[in-house]
C-alpha positions as CSV (number, residue, x, y, z in Angstrom):
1,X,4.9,1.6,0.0
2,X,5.7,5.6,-0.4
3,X,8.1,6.5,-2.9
4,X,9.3,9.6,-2.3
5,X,11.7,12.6,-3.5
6,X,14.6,11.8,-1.1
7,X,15.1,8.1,-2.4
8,X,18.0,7.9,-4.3
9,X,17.3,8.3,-8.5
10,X,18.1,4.4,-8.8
11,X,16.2,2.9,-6.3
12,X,12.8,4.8,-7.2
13,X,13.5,4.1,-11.1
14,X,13.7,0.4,-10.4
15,X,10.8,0.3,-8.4
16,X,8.3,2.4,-10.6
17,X,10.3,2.9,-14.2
18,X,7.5,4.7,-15.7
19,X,7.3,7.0,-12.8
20,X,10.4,8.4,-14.3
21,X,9.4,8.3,-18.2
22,X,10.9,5.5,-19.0
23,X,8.6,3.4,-21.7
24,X,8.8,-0.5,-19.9
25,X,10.7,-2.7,-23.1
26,X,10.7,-6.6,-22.8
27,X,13.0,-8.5,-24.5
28,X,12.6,-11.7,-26.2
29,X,13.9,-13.9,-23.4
30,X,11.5,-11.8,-21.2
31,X,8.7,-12.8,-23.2
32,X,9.4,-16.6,-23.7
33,X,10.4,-17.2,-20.1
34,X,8.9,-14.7,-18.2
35,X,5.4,-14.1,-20.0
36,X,6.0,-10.5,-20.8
37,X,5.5,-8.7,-24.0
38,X,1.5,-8.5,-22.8
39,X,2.1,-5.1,-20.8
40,X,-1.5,-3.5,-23.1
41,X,-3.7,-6.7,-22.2
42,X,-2.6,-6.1,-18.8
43,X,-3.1,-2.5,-18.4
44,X,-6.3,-3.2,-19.5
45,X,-7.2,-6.0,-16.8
46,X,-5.5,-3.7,-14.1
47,X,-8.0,-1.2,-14.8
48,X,-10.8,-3.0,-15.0
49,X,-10.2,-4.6,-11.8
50,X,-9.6,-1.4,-10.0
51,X,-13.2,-0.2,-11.7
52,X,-14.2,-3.0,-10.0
53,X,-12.6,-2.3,-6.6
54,X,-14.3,1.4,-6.6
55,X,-17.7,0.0,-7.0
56,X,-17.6,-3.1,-5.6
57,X,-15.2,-3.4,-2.7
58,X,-16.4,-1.7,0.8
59,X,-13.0,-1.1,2.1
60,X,-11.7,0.7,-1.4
61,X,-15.1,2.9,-1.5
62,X,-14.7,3.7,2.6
63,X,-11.2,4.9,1.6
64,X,-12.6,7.2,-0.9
65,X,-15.3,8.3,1.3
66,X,-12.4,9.3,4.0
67,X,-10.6,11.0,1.3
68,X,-13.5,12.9,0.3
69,X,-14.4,14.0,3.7
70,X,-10.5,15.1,4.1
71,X,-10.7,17.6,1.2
72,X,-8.8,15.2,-1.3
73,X,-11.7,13.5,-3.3
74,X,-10.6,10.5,-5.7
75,X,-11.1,10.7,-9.6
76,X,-10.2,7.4,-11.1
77,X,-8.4,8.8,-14.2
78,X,-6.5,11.0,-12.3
79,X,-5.3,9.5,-9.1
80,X,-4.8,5.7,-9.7
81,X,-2.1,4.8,-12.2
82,X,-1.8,1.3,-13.3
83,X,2.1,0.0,-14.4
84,X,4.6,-2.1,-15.0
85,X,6.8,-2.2,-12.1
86,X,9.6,-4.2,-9.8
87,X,8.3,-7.4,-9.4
88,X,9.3,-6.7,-5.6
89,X,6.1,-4.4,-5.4
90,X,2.7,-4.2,-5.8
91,X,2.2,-0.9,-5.9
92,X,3.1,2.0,-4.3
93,X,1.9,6.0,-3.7
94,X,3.8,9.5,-5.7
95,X,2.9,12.1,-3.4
96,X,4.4,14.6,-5.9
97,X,1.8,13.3,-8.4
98,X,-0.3,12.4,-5.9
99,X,-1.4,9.0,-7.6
100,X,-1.4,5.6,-6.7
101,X,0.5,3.1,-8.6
102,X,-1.0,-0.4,-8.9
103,X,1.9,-3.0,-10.6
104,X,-0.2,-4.7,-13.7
105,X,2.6,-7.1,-13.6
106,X,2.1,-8.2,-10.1
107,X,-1.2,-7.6,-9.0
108,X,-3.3,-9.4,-11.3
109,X,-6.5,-10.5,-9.3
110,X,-9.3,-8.4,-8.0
111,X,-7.9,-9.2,-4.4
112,X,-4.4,-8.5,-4.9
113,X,-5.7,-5.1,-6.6
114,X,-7.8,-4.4,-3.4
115,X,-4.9,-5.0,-1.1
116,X,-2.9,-2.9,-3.0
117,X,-5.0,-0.4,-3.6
118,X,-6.3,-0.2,-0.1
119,X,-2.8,-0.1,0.8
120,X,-1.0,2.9,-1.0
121,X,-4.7,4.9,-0.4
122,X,-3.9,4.7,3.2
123,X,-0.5,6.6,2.4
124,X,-2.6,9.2,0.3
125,X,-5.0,10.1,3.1
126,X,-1.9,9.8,5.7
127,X,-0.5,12.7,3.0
128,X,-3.8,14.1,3.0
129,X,-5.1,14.4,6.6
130,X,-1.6,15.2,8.0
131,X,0.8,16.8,5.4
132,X,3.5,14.2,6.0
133,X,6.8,15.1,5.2
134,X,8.6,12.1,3.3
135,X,11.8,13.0,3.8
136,X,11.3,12.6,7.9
137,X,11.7,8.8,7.8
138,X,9.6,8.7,11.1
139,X,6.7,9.9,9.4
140,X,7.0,7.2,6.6
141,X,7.8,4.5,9.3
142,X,4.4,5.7,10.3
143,X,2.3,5.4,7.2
144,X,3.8,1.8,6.8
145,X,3.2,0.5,10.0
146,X,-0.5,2.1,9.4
147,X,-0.6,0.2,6.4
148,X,0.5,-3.2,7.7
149,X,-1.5,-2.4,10.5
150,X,-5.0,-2.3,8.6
151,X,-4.4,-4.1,5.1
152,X,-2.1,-7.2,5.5
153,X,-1.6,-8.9,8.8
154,X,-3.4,-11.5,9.7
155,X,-1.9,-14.9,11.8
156,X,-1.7,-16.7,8.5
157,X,0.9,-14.2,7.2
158,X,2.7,-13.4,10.6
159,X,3.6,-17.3,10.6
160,X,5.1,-17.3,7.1
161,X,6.9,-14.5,7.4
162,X,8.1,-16.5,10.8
163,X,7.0,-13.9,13.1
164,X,4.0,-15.9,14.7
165,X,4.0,-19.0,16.8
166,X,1.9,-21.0,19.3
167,X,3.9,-19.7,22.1
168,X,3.8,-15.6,21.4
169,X,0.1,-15.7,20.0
170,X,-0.6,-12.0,21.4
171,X,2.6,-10.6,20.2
172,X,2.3,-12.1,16.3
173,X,-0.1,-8.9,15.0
174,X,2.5,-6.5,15.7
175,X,5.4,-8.4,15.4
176,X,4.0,-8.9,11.6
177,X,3.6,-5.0,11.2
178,X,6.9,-4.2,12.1
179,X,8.2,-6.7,10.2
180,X,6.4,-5.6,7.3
181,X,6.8,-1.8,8.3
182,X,10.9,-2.2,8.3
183,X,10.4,-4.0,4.7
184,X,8.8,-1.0,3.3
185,X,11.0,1.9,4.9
186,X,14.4,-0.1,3.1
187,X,12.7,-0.4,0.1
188,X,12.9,2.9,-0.7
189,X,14.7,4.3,1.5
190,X,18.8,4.0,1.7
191,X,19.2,3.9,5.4
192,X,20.6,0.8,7.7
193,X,18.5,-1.8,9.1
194,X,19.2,-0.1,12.5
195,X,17.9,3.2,11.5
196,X,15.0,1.7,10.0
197,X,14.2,-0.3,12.6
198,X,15.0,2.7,15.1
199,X,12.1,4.8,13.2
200,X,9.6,1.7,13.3
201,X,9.9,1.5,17.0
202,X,9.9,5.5,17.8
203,X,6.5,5.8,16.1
204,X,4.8,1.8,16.5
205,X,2.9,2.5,20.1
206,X,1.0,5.8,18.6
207,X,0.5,4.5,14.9
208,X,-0.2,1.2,15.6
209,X,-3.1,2.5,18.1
210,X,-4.3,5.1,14.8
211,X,-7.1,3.0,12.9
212,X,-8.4,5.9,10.9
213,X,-10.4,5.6,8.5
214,X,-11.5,2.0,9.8
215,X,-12.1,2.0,13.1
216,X,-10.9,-1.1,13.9
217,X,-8.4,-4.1,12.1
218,X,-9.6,-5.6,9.8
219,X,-9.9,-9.6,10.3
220,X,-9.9,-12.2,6.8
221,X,-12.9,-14.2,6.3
222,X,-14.7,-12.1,8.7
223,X,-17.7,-9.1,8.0
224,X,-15.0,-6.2,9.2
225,X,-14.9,-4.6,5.7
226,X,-18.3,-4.3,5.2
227,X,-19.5,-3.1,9.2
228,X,-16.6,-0.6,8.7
229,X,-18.0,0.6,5.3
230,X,-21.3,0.4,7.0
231,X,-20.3,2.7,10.0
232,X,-18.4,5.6,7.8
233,X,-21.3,7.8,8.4
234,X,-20.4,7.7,12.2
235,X,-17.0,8.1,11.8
236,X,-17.5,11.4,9.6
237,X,-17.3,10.1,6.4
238,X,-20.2,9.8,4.0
């Protein structure tokens, strides 16, 4: 998910509260019912899984091998932000900071930090490679359906979000990214469903068909991550 300049004040503060300075508070009913009041313990676990993620997980180090190769090399410290956030999110990409933001409040495995890592990176070398302008809502329609496209569905998914079935089996993949894509663009965007959806379908066909850095979709429970990490070389990226 891209947050960027042209989403109205309220809607990006909500989202990513620190993004705007704001110093997260819980209250005490927040902390007896919701388990907050934790936010440095968590911090601490959100970075140590993303460590993790940068020396362990194929598909997170192939990302920072594209971004290398694209003249926008990752530093840790500098570039990935871990925060307290909506608990609609997971994390999300600054292009004026140029950092991603992983939610330590709702991504609190190793493989919910991968997905959302692997996620908002894809927005970053999207920014990277080709300068996208975030207030055309084609081109973050784009990014999105990029993201969906690569990171998140699988069948499984596709048939909770009830875009799958039995009967339209080679439609449910891209039925799920749009699905997914349209979520995205009116999360941060203040546009109507129809223009939303308008922007998804202007740019699915040639985005959809765009599998840079990977080279191909990656499948669950299946080797893709790690023959795409192994095949970076070929694709230009060391």
């Amino acid at each position: 998910m891209v947050n960027s300049e042209s989403v109205e004040e309220s809607k990006a503060r909500k989202l990513f509260p620190e993004r705007g300075g704001d110093k997260f508070q819980s209250n005490w009913l927040s902390i007896i019912f919701r388990g907050e009041g934790r936010e440095g313990i968590d911090k601490i676990k959100c970075e140590r899984n993303v460590y993790k993620c940068a020396i362990s997980s194929p598909i997170v180090k192939l990302m920072f091998s594209a971004l290398k190769a694209s003249g926008c090399p990752i530093d840790l410290r500098r570039h990935i932000s871990c925060e307290v956030c909506d608990t609609s999110v997971t994390g999300g990409y600054d292009p004026y900071m140029n950092q991603v933001v992983v939610c330590q409040n709702t991504a609190r495995s190793q493989s919910m930090v991968q997905g959302a890592l692997t996620h908002e990176l894809i927005h970053m070398f999207d920014y990277c490679r080709h300068k996208m302008d975030l207030h055309d809502v084609k081109h973050l329609a784009c990014t999105e359906v990029r993201a969906a496209n690569l990171v998140h569905c699988s069948y499984l998914s596709a048939f909770i979000q009830g875009t799958a079935s039995v009967l339209k089996f080679k439609q449910y993949h891209q039925n799920c990214v749009k699905s997914r894509a349209l979520k995205s663009v009116l999360a941060v965007r203040d546009i109507s469903l129809e223009d939303a959806w308008n922007a998804v379908d202007a740019v699915f066909d040639k985005c959809y068909n765009d599998l840079e850095p990977f080279g191909r979709r990656i499948r669950r429970k299946s080797d893709h991550m790690e023959r795409a990490y192994q095949d970076r070389i070929s694709m230009g990226y060391e």
